[in-house]
N, C-alpha and C positions, 0 to 999 in steps of 0.2 A: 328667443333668438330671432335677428332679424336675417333674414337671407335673399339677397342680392343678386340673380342670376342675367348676365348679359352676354350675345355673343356677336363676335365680330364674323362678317362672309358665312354667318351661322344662325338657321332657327333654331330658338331654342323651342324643344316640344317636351310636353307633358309628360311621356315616361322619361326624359334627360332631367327635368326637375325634381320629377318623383325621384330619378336614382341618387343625386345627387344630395337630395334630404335624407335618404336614407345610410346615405352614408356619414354626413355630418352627425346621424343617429349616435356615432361608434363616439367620436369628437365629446362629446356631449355627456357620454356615462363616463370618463375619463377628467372633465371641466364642465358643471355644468353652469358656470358663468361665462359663459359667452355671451355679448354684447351683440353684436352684429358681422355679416360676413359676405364681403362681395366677390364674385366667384363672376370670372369674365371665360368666357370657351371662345376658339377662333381655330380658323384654320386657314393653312397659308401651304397653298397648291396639296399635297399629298400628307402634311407633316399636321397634327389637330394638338391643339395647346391650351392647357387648361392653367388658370392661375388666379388663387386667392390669397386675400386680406381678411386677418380678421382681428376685429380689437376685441381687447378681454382687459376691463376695469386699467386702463393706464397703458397696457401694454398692448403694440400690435406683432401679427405673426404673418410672415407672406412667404410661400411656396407658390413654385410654377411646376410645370410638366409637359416636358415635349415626346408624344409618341404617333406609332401611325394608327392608331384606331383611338377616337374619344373616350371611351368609358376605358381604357387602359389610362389615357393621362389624368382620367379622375381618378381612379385608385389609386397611382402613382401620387397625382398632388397631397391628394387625403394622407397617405401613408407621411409626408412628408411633415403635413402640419400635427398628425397625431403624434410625431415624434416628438416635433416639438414644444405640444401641449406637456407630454407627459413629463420631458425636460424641466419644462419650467413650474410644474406640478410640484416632481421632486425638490427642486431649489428651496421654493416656498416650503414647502415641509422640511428640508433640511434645514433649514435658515429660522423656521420657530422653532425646533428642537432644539437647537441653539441657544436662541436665547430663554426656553423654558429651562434648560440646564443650570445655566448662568444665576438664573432666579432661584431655582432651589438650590445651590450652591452657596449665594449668599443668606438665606434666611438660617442657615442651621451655622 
């Protein structure tokens, strides 16, 4: 997985990288085809906003986060895209279930 970290009005420093791979950690036992993931921090007067992209094989997934402390809109974001990993996790599973059914359906 490729990881992307950029910030606007914002350094970004080594334990903020470190937290942030650790959390995509969670991402990852859930999907572990991710592709790559650009992950932009900023902050704008009091408010810190965190907000990623990430492609996985054809599809892309983007969540943002607006809170007053940084490592709260990184959990928030992260929460936001592991939902929608697991979403589209399910799909795919539901969706070959499917058509595994379909096929043993028609052979008998």
């Amino acid at each position: 997985m490729q990881l992307d970290i950029t910030g606007h009005q914002l350094e970004v420093t080594e334990p903020i990288k470190d937290y942030i791979d650790t959390k995509f950690e969670r991402i990852k036992r859930h999907f572990d085809q991710v592709l790559s993931v650009h992950v932009i921090l900023s902050v704008e007067k009091i408010r810190h906003k965190s907000e990623a992209t990430m492609h996985i094989g054809g599809k892309d997934f983007f969540a943002e986060s607006t809170e007053d402390h940084l490592y709260k809109s990184i959990d928030a974001m992260i929460d936001k895209l592991d939902k929608q990993i697991r979403r589209h996790k399910s799909k795919l599973k539901n969706h070959n279930n499917k058509e595994a059914l379909a096929i043993n359906r028609t052979q008998y």
